[in-house]
C-alpha positions in Angstrom: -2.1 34.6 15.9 0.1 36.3 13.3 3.9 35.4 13.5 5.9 37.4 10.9 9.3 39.1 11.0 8.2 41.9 9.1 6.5 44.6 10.9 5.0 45.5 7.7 3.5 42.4 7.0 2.0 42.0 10.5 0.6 45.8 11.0 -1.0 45.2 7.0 -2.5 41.3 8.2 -3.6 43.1 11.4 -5.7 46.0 9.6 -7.1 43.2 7.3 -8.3 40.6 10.0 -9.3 43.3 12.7 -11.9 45.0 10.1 -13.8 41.7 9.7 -15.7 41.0 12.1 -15.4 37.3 12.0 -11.8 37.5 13.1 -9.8 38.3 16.2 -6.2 38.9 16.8 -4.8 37.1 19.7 -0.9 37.5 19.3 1.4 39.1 16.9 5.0 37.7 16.8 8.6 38.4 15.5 9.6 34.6 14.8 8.7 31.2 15.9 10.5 30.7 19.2 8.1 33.7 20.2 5.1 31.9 19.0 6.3 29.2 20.8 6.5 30.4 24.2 3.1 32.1 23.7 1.2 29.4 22.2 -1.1 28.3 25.7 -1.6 31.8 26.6 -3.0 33.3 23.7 -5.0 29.7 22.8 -5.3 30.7 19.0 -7.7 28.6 16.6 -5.8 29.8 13.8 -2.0 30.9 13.2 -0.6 32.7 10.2 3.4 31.7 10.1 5.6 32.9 8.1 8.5 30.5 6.7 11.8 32.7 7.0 12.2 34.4 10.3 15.3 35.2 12.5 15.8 32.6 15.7 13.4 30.1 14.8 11.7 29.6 11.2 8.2 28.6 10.4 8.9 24.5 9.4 10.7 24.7 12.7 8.3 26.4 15.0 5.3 24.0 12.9 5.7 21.2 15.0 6.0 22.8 17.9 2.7 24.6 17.6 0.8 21.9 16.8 2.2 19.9 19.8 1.5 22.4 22.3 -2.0 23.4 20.7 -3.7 20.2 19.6 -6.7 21.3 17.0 -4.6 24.2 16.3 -4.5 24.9 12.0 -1.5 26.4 11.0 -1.7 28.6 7.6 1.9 28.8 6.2 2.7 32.3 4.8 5.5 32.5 1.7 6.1 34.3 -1.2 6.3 32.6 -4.8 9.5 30.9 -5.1 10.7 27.9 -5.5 12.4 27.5 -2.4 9.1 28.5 -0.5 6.8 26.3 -2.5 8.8 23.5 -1.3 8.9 23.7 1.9 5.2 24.9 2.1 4.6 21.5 0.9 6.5 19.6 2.9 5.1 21.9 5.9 1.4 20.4 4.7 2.9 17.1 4.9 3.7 17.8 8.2 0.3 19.3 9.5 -0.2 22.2 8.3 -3.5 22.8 7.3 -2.9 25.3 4.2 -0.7 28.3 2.4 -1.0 31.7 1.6 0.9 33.2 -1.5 2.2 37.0 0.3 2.7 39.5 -2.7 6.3 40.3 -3.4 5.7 43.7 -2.6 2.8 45.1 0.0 2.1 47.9 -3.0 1.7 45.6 -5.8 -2.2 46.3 -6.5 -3.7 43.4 -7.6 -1.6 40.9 -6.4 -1.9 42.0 -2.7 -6.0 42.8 -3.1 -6.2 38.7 -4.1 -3.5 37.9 -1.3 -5.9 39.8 1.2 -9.5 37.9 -0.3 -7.4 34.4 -0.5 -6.1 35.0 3.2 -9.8 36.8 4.6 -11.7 33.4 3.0 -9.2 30.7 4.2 -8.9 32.1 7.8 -12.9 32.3 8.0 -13.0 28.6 6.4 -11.0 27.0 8.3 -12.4 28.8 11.6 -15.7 27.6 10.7 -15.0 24.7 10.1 -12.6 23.6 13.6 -16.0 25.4 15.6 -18.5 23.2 13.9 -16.2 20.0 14.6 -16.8 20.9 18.1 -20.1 22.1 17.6 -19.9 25.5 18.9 -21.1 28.7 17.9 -20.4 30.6 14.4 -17.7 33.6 15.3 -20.0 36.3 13.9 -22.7 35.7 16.9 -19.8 34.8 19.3 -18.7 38.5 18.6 -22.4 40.1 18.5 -23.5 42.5 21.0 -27.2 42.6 20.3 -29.2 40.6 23.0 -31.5 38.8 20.6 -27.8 37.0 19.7 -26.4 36.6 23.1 -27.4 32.9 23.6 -25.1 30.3 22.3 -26.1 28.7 19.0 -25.2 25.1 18.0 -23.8 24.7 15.0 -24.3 20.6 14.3 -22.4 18.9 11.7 -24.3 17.6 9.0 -25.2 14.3 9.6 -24.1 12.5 6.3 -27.1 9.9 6.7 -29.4 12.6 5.8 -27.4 13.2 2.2 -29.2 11.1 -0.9 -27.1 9.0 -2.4 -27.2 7.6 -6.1 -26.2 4.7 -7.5 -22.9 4.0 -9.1 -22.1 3.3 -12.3 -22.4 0.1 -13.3 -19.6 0.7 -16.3 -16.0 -0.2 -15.0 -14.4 3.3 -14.7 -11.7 4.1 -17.3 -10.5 7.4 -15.3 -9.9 8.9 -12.0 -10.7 12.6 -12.1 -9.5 14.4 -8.5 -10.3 17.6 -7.6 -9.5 19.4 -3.9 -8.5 22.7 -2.6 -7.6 23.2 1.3 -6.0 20.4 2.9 -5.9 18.8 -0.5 -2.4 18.0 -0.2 -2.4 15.7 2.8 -5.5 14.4 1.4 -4.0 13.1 -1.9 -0.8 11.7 0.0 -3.3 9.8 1.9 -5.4 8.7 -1.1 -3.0 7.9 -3.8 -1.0 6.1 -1.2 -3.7 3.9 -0.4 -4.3 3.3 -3.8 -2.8 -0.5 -5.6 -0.1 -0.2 -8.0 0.2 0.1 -10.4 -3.2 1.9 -10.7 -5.3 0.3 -13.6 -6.7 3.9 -15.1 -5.2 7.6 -15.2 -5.3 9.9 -12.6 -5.3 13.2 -13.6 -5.6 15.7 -10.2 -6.9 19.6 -10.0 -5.7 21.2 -7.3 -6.1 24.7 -6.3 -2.5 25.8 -6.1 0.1 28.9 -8.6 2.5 28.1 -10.5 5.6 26.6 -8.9 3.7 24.6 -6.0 2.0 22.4 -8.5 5.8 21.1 -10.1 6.8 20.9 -6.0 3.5 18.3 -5.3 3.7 16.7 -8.1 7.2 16.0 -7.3 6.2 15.5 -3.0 3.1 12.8 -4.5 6.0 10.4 -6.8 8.1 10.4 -3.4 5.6 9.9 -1.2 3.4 7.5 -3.2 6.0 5.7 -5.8 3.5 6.5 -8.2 5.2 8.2 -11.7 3.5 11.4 -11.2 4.2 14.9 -13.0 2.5 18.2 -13.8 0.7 17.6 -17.2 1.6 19.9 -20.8 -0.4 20.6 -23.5 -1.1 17.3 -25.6 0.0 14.5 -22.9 -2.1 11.5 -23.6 -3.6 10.1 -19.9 -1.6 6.3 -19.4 -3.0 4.1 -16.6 -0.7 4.0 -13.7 0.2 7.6 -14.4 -0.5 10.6 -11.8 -1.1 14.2 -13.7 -1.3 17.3 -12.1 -2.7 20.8 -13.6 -0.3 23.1 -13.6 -1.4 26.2 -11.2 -2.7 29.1 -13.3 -4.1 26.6 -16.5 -7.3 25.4 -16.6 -6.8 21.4 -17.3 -9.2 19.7 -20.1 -9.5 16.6 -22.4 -10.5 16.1 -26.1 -10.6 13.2 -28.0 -8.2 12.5 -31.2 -8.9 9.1 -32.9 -9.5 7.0 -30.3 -6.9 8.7 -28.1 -7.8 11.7 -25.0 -5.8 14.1 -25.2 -4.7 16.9 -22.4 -5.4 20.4 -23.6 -4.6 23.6 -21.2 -5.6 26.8 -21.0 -5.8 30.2 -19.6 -9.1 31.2 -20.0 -10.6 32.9 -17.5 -10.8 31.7 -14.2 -13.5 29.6 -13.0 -15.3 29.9 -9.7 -12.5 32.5 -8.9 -9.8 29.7 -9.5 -7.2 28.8 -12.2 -7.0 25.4 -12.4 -10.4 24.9 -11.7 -12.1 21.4 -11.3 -15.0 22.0 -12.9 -13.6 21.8 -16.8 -11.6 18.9 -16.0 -15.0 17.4 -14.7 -16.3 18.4 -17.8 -14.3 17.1 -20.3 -14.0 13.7 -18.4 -17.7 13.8 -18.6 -17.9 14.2 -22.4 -14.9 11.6 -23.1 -15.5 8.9 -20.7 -19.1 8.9 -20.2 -20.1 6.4 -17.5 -16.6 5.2 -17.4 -16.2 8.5 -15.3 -15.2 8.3 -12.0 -14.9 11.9 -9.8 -13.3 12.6 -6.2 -14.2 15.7 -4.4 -11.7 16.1 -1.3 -11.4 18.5 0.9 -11.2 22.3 -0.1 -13.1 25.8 0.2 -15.7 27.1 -2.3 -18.2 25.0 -4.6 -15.9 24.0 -7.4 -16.1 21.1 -8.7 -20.3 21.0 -7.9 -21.0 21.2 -11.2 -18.6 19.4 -12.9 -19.8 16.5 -11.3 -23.5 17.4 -12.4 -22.2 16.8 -16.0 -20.3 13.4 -15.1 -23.5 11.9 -13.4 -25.3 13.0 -16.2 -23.2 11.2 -18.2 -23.6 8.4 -16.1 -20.4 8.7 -14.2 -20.1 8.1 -10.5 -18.7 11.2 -7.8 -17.3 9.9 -4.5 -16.7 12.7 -2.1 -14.7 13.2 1.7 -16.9 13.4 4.4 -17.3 16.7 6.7 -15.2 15.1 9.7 -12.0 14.0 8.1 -12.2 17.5 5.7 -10.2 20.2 6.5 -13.1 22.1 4.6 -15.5 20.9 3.3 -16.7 23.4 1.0 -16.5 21.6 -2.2 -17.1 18.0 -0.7 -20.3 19.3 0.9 -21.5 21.1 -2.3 -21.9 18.1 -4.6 -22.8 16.0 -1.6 -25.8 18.3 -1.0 -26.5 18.5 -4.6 -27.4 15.2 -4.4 -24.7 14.1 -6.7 -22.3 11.5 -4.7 -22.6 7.4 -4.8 -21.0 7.4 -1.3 -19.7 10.5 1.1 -16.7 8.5 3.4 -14.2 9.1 5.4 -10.6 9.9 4.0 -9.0 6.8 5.7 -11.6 4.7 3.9 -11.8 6.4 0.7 -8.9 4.0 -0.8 -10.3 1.1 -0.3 -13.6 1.7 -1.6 -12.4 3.3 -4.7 -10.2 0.1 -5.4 -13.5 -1.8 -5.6 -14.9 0.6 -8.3 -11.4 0.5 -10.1 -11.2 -3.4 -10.0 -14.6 -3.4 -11.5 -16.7 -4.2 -8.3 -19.6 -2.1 -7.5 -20.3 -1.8 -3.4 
């Protein structure tokens, strides 16, 4: 379901999703109040909604969405100010499941030819992901026409038995290295929040997010959390107790000076299609805290991250990832659980605890 005040903005999300044939348009509406009262009938998996519409705006319509339609995920659609990037956030915090950057102009090249793959990859995501919670088919055979393809295919979660586990370092860490993407958000209020405080090592966070949200969550994560948390800048030194969070479009790292690490940013070219990207923060933590490394994988599209924590284990660093159920994706969770790379693969409500034992210096 699209709901957009801009006829422009729904006829150009229209052509986009209708050519794929993954995707199908149930409803396209003016502002949320239509939504609303449309909801049942059009029994969307997936709505696009637009923050500032006449009548009834997205943060209000939000609620009311995902009361009426329960399973519904909600991708919130703003452009790039500050305004917006609040209250995308605080729309996360409220349910929603993601964001969209929109382009500040439906002719501005690049920017809208990224806006359309960000927007064609999170819809087909998250779809997967809500059918294979309920184990039904993928969308490309529900839509097939051949006969071969006409009977319905299971698609099972993974059962996270099956996934090989390491063991843990035995080194007490000296560093908590996060990285998510989708859903990432909720996840880390959840996390950190869980978390004793004052936390006994740095936490320094990659999320996939532009510039202006990251200032916005890192603001949404103090509030929520009490913990002092702030985007990082070139040469911060990591403290224990302290939350840092890339800034969206630089690529977050560590060196060492003297016996100090050091945060370094950059803007090299993106990694795994993303700026910040977790895999050079993985990195570095590998090569200055060895096995005193300890990595989080939440929730989020894509593989980053995978290999990243290839270099920590090699290092002799520990990975904990989210599990497949309490992921919103789990793209990057599932790729370094697969690879074989994880100590333990648990839910999100348990994920605090357990990583208090490895902080304290206990090893499960």
């Amino acid at each position: 379901m699209l709901v957009d005040d801009s006829a422009v903005i729904r006829g150009m999300l229209n052509r986009w999703l209708s050519a794929d044939q993954e995707c199908e348009i149930v409803g396209a509406f003016y502002n949320g109040a239509q939504a609303v009262a449309n909801v049942r009938s059009c029994n969307p998996e997936i709505v696009i909604l637009d923050i500032e519409m006449p009548e009834m705006d997205g943060l209000t319509a939000l609620p009311q969405l995902i009361r009426l339609a329960p399973g519904l995920k909600v991708l919130m659609a703003s452009t790039l100010t500050r305004r917006n990037a609040e209250i995308s956030i605080r729309a996360l915090s409220m349910g929603a499941a993601d964001y969209i950057s929109k382009p500040e102009s439906a002719r501005s090249g690049t920017a809208t030819a990224d806006f359309q793959r960000e927007l064609l990859n999170k819809v087909k995501a998250i779809g997967a992901a809500v059918r294979r919670s309920k184990g039904e088919a993928p969308v490309a055979s529900r839509f097939s026409r051949s006969p071969e393809n006409s009977e319905k295919i299971q698609a099972v979660p993974k059962d996270v038995k099956e996934i090989v586990l390491r063991k843990p370092s035995q080194v007490k860490p000296e560093i908590l290295a996060i990285g998510c993407s989708t859903g990432g958000p909720q996840a880390l209020f959840t996390l950190l929040n869980g978390l004793n405080k004052p936390v006994a090592v740095p936490v320094i966070v990659t999320q996939h997010m532009p510039p202006t949200f990251t200032a916005i969550l890192a603001e949404h994560i103090q509030n929520s959390t009490g913990l002092p948390t702030r985007e990082a800048v070139n040469g911060d030194i990591p403290r224990p107790g302290e939350v840092l969070i890339a800034p969206g479009d630089f690529h977050m790292r560590l060196s060492r000076e003297g016996t100090q690490k050091v945060i370094q940013l950059d803007q090299s070219p993106k990694i795994n299609f993303c700026r910040p990207a977790v895999d050079p923060m993985f990195d570095a933590v590998a090569q200055c805290y060895g096995a005193a490394a300890l990595g989080v994988i939440l929730t989020g599209m894509g593989y980053d991250g995978r290999e990243g924590a290839r270099r920590i284990v090699e290092a002799g660093g520990s990975i904990v990832a989210q599990d497949e159920k309490s992921s919103v994706v789990w793209g990057m969770p599932g790729a370094v659980a697969d690879a074989g790379l994880c100590c333990a693969v648990v839910p999100l409500t348990e994920m605090s605890f357990l990583l208090r034992r490895y902080l304290q210096g206990g090893v499960p």
